[in-house]
py3Dmol code that shows the C-alpha trace and the ligand (Angstrom):
import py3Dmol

protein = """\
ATOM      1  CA  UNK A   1       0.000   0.000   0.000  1.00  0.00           C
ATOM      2  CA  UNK A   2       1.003   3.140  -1.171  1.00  0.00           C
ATOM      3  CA  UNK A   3      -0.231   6.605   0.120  1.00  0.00           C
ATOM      4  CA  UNK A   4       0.919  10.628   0.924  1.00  0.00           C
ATOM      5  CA  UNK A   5       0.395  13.702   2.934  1.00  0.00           C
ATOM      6  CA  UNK A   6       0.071  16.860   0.703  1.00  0.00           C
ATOM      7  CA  UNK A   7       0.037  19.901   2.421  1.00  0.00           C
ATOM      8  CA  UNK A   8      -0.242  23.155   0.764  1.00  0.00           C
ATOM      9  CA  UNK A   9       2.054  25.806   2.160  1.00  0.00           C
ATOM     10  CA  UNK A  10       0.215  28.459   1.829  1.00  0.00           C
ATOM     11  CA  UNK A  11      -0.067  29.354   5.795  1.00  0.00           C
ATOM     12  CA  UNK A  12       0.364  27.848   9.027  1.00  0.00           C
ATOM     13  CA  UNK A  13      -0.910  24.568   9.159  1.00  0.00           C
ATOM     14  CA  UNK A  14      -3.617  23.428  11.949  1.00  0.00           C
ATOM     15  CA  UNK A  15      -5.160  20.753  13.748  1.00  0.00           C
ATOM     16  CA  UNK A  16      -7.117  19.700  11.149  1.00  0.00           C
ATOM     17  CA  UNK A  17      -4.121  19.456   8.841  1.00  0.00           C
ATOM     18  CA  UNK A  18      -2.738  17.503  11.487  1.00  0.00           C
ATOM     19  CA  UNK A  19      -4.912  15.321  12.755  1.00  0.00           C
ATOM     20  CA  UNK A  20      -5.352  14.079   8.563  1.00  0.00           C
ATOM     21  CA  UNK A  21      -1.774  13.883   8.524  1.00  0.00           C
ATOM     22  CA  UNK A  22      -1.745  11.408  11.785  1.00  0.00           C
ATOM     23  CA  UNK A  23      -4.735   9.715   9.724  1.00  0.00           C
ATOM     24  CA  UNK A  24      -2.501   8.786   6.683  1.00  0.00           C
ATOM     25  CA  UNK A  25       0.907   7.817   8.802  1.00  0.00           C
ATOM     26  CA  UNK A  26      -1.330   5.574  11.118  1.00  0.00           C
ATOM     27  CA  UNK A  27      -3.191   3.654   8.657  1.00  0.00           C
ATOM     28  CA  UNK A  28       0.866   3.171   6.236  1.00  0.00           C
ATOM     29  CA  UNK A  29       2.113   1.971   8.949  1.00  0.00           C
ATOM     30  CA  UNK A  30      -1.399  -0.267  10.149  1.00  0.00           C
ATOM     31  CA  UNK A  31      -0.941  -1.620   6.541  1.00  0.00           C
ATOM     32  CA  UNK A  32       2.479  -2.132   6.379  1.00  0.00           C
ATOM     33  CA  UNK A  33       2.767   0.160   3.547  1.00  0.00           C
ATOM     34  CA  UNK A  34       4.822   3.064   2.377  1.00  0.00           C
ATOM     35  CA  UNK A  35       3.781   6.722   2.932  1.00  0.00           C
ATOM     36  CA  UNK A  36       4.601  10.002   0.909  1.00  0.00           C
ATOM     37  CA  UNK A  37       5.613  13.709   2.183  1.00  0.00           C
ATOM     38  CA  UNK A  38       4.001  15.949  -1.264  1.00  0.00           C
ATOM     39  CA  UNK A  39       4.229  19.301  -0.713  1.00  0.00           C
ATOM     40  CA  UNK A  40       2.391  20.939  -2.864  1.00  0.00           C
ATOM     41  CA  UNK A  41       3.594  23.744  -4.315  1.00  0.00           C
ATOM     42  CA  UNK A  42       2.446  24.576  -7.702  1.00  0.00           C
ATOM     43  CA  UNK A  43       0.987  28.068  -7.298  1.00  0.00           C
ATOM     44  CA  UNK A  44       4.602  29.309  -6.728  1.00  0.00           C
ATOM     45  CA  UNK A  45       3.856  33.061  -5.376  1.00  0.00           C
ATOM     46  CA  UNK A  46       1.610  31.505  -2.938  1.00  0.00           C
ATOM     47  CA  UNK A  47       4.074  29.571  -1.521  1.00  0.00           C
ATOM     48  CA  UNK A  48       6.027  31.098   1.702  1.00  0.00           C
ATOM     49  CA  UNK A  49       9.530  29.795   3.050  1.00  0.00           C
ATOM     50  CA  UNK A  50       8.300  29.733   6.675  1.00  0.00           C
ATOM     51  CA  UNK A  51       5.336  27.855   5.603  1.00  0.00           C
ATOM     52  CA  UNK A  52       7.086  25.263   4.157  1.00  0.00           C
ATOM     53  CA  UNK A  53       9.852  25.066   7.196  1.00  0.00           C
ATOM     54  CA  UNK A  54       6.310  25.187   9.173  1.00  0.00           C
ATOM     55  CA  UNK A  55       5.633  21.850   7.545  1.00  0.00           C
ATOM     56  CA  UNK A  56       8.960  19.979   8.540  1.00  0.00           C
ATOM     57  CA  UNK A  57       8.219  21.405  11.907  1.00  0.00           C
ATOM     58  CA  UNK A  58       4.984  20.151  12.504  1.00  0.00           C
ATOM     59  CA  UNK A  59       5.330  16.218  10.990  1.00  0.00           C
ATOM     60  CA  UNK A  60       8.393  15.848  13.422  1.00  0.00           C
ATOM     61  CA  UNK A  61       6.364  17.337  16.468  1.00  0.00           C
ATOM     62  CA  UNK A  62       3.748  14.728  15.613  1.00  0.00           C
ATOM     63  CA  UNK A  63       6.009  12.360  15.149  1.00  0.00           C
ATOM     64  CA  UNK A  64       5.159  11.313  11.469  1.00  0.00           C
ATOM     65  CA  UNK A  65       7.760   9.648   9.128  1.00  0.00           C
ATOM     66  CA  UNK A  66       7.719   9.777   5.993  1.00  0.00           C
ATOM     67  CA  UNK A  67       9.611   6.846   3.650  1.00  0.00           C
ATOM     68  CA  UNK A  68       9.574   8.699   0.317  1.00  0.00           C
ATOM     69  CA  UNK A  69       9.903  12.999  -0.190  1.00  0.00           C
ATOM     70  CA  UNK A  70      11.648  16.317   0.718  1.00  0.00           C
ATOM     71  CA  UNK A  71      13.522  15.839   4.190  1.00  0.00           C
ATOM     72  CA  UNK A  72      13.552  19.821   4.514  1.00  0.00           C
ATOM     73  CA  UNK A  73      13.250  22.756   2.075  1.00  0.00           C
ATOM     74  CA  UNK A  74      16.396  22.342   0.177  1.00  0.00           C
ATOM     75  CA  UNK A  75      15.631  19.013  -0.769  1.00  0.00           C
ATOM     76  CA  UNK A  76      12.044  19.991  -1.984  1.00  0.00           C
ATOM     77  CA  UNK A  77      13.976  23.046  -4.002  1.00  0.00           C
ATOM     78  CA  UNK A  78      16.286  20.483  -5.640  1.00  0.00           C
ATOM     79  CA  UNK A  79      14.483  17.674  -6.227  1.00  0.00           C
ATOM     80  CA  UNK A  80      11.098  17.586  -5.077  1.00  0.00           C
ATOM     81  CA  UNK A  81       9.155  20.219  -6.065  1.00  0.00           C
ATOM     82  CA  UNK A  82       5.962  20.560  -8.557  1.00  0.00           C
ATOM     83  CA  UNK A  83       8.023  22.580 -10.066  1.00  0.00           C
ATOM     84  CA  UNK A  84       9.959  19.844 -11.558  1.00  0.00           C
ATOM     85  CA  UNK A  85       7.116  18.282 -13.287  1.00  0.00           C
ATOM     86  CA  UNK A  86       5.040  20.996 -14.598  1.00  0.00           C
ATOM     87  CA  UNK A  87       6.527  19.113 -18.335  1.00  0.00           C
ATOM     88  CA  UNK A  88       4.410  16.089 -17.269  1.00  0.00           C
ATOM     89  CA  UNK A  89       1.539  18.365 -15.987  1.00  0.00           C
ATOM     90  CA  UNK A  90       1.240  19.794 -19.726  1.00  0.00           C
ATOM     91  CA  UNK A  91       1.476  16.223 -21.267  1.00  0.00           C
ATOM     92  CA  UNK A  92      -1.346  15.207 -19.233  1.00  0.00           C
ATOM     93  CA  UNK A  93      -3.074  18.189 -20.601  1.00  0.00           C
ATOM     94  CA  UNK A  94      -2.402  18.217 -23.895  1.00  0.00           C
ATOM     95  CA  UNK A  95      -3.681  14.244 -23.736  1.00  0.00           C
ATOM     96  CA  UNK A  96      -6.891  15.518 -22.700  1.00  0.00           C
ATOM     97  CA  UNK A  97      -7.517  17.678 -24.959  1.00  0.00           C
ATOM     98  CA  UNK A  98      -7.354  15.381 -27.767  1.00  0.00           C
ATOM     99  CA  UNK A  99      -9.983  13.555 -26.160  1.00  0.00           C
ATOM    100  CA  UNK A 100     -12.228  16.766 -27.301  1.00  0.00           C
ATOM    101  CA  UNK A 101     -13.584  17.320 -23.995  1.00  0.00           C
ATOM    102  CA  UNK A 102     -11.783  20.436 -23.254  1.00  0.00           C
ATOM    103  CA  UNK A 103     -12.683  23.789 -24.013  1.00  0.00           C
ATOM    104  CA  UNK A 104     -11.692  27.821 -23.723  1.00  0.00           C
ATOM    105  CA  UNK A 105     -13.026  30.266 -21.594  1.00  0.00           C
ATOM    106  CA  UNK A 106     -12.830  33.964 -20.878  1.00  0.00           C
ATOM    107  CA  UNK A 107     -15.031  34.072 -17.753  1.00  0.00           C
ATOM    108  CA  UNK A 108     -13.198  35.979 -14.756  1.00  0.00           C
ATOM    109  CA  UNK A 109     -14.265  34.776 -11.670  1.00  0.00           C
ATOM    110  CA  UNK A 110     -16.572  38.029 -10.706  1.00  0.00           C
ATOM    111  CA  UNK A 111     -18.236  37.729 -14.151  1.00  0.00           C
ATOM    112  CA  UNK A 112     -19.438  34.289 -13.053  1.00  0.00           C
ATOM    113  CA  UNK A 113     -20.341  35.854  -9.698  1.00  0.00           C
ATOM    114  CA  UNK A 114     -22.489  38.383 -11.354  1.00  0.00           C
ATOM    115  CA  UNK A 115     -24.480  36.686 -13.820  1.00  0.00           C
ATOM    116  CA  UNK A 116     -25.100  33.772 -11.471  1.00  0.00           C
ATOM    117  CA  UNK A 117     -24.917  34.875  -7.976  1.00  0.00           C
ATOM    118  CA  UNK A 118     -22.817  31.905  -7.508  1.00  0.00           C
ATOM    119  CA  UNK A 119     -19.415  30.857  -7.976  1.00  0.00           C
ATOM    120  CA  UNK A 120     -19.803  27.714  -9.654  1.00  0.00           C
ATOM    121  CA  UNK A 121     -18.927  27.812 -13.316  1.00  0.00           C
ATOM    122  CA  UNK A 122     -22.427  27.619 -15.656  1.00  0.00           C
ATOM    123  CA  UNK A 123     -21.005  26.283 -18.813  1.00  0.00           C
ATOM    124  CA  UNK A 124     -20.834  30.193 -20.402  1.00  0.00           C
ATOM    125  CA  UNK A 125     -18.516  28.900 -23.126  1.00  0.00           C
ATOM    126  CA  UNK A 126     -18.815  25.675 -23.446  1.00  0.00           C
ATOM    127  CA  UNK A 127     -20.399  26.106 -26.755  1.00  0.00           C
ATOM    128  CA  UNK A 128     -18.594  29.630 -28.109  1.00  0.00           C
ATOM    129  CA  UNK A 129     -15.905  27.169 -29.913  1.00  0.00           C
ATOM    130  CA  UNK A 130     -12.948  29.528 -28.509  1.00  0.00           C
ATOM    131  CA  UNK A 131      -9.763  28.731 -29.853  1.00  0.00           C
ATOM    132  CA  UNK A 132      -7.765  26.593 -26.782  1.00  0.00           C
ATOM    133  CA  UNK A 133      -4.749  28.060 -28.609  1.00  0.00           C
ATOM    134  CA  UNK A 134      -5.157  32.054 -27.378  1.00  0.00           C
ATOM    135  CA  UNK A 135      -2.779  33.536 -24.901  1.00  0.00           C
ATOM    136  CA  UNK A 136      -4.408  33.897 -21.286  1.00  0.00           C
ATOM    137  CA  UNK A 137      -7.415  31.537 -21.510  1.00  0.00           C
ATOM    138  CA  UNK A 138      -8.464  29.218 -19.387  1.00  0.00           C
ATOM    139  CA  UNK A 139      -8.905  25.676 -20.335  1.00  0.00           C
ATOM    140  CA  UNK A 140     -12.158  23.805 -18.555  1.00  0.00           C
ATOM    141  CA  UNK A 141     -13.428  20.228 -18.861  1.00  0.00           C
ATOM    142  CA  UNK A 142     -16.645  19.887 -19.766  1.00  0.00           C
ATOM    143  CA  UNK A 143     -18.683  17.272 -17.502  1.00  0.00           C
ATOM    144  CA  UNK A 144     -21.215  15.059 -18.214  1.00  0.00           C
ATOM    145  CA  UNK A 145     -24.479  16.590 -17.028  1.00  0.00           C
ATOM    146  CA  UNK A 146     -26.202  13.776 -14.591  1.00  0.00           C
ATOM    147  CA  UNK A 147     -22.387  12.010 -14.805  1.00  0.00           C
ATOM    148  CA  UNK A 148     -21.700   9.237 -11.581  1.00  0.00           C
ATOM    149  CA  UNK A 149     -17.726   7.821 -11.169  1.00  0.00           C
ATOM    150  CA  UNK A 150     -16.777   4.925  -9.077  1.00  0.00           C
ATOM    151  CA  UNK A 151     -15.244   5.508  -5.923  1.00  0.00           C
ATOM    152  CA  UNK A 152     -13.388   3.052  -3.969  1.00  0.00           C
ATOM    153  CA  UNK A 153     -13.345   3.446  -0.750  1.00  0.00           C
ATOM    154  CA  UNK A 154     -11.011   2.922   1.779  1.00  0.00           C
ATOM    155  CA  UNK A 155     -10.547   1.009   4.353  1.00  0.00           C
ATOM    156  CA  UNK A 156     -13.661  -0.839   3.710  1.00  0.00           C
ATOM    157  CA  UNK A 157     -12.466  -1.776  -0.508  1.00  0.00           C
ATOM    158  CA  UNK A 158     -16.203  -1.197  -1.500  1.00  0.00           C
ATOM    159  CA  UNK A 159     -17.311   0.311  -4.485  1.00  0.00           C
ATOM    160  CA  UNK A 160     -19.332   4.017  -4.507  1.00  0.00           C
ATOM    161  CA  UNK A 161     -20.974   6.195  -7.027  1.00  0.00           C
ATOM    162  CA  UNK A 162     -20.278  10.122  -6.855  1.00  0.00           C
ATOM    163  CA  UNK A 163     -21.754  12.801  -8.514  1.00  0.00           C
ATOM    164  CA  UNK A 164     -19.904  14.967 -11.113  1.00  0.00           C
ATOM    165  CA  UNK A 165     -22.603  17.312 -10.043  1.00  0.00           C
ATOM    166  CA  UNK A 166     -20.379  20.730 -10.216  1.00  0.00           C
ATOM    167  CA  UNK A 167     -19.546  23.693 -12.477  1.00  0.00           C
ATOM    168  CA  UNK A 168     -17.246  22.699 -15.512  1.00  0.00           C
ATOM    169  CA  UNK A 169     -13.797  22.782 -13.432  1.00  0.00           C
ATOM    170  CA  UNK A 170     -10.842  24.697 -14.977  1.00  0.00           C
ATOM    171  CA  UNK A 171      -7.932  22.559 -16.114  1.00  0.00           C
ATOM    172  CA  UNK A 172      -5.551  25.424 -16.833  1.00  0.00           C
ATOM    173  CA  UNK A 173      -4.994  28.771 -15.415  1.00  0.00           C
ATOM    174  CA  UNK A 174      -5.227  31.877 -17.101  1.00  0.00           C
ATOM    175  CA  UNK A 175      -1.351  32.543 -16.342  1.00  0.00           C
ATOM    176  CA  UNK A 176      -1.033  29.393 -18.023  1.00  0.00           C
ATOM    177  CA  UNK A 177      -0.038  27.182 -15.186  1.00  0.00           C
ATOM    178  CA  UNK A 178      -1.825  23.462 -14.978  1.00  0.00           C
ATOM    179  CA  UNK A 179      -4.763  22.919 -12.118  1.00  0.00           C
ATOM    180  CA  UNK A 180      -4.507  21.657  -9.010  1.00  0.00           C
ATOM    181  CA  UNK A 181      -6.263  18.644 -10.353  1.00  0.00           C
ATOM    182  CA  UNK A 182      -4.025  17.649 -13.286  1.00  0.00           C
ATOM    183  CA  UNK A 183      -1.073  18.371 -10.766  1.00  0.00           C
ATOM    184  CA  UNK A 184      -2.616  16.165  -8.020  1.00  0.00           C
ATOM    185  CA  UNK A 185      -3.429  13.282 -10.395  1.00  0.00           C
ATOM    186  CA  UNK A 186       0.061  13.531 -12.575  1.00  0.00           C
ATOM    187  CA  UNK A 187       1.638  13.218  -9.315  1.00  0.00           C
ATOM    188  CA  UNK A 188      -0.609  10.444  -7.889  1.00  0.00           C
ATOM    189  CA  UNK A 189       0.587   7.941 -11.012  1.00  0.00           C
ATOM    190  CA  UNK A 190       3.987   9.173 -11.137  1.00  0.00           C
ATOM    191  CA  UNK A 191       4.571   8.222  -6.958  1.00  0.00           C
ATOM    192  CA  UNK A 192       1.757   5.052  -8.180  1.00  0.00           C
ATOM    193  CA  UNK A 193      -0.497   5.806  -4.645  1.00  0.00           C
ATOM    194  CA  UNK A 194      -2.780   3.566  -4.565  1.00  0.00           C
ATOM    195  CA  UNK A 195      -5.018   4.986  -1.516  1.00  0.00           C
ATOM    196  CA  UNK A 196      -5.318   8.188  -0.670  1.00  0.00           C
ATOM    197  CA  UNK A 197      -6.531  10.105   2.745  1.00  0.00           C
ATOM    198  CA  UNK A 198      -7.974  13.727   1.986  1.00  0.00           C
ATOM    199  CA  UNK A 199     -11.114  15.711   3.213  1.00  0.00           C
ATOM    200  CA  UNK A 200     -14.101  15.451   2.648  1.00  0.00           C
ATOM    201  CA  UNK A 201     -13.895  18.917   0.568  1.00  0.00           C
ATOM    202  CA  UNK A 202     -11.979  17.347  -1.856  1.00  0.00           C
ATOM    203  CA  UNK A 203     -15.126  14.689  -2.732  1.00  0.00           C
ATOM    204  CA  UNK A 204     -15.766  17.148  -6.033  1.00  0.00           C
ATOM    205  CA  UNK A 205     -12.241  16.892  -6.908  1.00  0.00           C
ATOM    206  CA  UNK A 206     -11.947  13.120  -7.008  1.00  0.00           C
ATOM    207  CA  UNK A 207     -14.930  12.940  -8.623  1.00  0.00           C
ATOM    208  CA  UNK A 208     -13.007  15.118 -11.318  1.00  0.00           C
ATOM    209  CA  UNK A 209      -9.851  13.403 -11.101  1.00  0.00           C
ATOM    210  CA  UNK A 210     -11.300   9.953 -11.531  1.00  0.00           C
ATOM    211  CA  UNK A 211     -13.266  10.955 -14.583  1.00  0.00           C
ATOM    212  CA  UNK A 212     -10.168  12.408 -16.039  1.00  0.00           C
ATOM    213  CA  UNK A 213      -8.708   8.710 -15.330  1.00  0.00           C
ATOM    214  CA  UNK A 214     -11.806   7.054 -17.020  1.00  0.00           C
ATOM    215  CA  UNK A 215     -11.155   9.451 -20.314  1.00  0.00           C
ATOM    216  CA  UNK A 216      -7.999   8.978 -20.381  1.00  0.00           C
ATOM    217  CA  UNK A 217      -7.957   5.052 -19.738  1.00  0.00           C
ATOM    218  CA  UNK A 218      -5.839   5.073 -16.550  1.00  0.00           C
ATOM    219  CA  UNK A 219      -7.135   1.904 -14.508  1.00  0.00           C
ATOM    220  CA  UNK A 220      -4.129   2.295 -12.054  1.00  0.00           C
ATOM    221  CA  UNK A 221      -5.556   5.418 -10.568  1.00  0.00           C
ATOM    222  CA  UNK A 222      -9.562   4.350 -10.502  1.00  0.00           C
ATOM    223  CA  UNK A 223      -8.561   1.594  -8.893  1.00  0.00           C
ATOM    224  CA  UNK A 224      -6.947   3.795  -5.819  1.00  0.00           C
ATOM    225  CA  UNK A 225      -8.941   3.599  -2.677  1.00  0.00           C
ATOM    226  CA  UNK A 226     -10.037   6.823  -0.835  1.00  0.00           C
ATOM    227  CA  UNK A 227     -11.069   7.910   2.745  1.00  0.00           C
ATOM    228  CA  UNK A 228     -12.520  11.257   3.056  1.00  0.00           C
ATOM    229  CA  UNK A 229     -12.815  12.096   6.456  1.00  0.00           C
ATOM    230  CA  UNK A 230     -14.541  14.758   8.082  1.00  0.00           C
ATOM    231  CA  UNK A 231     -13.422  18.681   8.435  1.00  0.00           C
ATOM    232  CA  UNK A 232     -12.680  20.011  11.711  1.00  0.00           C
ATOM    233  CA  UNK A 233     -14.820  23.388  12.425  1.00  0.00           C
ATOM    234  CA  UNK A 234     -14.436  26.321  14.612  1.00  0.00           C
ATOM    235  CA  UNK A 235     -16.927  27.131  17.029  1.00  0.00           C
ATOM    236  CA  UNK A 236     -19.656  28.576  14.708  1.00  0.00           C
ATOM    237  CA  UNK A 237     -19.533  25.550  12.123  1.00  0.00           C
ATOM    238  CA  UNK A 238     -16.848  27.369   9.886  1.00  0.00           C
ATOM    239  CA  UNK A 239     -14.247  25.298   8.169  1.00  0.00           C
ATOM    240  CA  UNK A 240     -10.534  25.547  10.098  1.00  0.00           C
ATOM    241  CA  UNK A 241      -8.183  27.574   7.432  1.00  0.00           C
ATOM    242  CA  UNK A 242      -4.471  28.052   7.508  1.00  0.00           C
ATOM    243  CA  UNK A 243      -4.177  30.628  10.360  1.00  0.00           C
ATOM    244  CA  UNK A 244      -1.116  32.748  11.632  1.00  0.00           C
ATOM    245  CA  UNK A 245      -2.709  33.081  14.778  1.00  0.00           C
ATOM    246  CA  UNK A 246      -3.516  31.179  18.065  1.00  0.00           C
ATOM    247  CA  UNK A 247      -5.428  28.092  15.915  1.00  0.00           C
ATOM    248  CA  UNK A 248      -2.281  27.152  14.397  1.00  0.00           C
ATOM    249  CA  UNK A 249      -0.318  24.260  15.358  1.00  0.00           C
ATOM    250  CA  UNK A 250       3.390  26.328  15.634  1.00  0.00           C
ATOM    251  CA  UNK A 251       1.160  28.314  18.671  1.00  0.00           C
ATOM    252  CA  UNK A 252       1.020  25.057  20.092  1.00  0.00           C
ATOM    253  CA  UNK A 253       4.129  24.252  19.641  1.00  0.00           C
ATOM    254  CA  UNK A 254       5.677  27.216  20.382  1.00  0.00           C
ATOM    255  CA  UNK A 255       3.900  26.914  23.886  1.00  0.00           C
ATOM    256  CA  UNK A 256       5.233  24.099  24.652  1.00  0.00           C
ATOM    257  CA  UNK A 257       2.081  21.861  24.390  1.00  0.00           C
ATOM    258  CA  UNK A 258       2.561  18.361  23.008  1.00  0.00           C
ATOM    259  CA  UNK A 259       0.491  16.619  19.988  1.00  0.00           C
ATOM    260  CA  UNK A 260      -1.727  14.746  22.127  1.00  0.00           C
ATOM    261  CA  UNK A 261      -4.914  16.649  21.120  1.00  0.00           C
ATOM    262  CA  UNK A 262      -4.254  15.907  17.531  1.00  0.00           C
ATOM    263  CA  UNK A 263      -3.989  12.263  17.628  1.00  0.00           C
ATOM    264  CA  UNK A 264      -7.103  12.457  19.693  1.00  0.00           C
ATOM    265  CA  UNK A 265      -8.906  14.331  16.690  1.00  0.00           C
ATOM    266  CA  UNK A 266      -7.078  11.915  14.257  1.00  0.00           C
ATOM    267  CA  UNK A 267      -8.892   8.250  16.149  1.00  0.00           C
ATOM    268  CA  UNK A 268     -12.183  10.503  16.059  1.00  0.00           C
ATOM    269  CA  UNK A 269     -11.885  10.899  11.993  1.00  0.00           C
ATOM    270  CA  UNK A 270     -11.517   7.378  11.457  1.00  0.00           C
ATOM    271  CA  UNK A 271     -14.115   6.878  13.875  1.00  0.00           C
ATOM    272  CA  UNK A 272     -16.706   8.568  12.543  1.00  0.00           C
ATOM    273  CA  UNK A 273     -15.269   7.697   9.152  1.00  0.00           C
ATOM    274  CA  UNK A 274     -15.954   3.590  10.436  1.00  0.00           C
ATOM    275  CA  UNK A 275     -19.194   4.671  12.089  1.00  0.00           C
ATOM    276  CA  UNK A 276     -20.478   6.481   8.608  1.00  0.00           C
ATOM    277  CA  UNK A 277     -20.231   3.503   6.099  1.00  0.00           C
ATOM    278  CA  UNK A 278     -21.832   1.117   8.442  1.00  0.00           C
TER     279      UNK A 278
END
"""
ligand_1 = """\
1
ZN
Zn -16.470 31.035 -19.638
"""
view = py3Dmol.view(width=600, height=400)
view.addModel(protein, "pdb")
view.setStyle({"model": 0}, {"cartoon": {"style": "trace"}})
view.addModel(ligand_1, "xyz")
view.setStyle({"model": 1}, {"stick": {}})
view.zoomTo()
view.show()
């Protein structure tokens, strides 16, 4: 068995983070298997050195180890980085797109805001036949309306349909840099996971990924095996996000407080996870 972490280092990470982190290590190791450190840093400007040192930090305070990936940030730099296979990122793409299901758009963000009232992409220009070809256009996939993908779930091995319910995702970025979920898959295949821990607000993007798989014919990765597990919230219901501040885990470790609390959280996600698909 073959699975990663992937944090983004785009801020201080926190006990959510964690506690999936402690998720991933625990059931490697359970399985005997081999676990990845992927940090994922594709949206380069986004990317901040003490974030990254932030993750090395954390994983040894929580005393996760890793078998495969960066040991600190020069190693990421040198070898590890997205960076290094944005070539394979754009091969993946262009792949796709001779499968004809891509096309252009021109839709900013805020023009999808205000001719919605939503965020979620409404197919604008799916049908305007824009040329992919034209400098600072994004590239979306167009999804089949109604369209269901097999999951496989993990640890249980059974089989679930998801919905591909969801706005026509983008593939590539305006400033011509891949998706998250071309980068995510390319790298999934290339390290050959074969089950992967995330959150449960990821569901949308697996759905995307494994259709990509299906169109593409890549059994290896709709055969991986998933656990979604739940999100920690704050005290009014709101998702956790990266945080400089006191909800962080470098507060906690900076205060001297051990990881206790986040392998607590970490045995509750894969108890409710156990307690959901029964
Ligand atoms: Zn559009």
């Amino acid at each position: 068995m073959r699975t990663r972490i992937a944090p983004t280092p785009s801020g201080f990470l926190h006990a959510g983070n964690g506690a999936a982190f402690v998720l991933a290590h625990e059931l490697a190791r359970q399985e005997e298997g081999s676990l990845l450190l992927r940090i994922d840093d594709l949206d380069q400007e986004r990317v901040r050195p003490d974030h990254v040192e932030d993750v090395f930090l954390t994983l040894e305070w929580l005393g996760i180890t890793w078998d495969n990936g960066p040991r600190n940030s020069m190693d990421l730099a040198s070898t590890w980085s997205q960076q290094h296979r944005i070539v394979a990122y754009h091969a993946l793409l262009r792949e796709l797109r001779m499968t004809g299901n891509l096309y252009a758009c021109t839709c900013s963000r805020k023009e999808v805001l205000d001719r919605t009232g939503s965020t979620e992409y409404d197919g604008h220009c799916r049908y305007r036949g824009l040329d992919l070809d034209t400098p600072g256009i994004t590239w979306r996939l167009k999804l089949p309306a109604g369209g269901k993908v097999d999951m496989k779930t993990w640890p249980s091995g059974e089989t679930e349909k998801i919905t591909l319910d969801q706005g026509d995702p983008v593939l590539l970025q305006r400033n011509g840099r891949p998706a998250y979920h071309i980068a995510s898959l390319v790298d999934d295949l290339r390290f050959q996971m074969d089950a992967i821990v995330r959150g449960t607000d990821l569901l949308a993007s697996t759905a995307v990924q494994l259709h990509i798989a299906e169109l593409l014919g890549l059994p290896t990765f709709n055969s991986v095996r998933f656990l979604h597990h739940p999100l920690l919230t704050d005290r009014n219901g709101a998702k956790l996000s990266k945080s400089e501040g006191s909800a962080s885990l470098r507060h906690a470790r900076e205060n001297g407080q051990g990881p206790e609390a986040v392998h607590v959280l970490a045995a509750q996600f894969l108890g409710r996870y156990i307690a959901d698909t029964q």
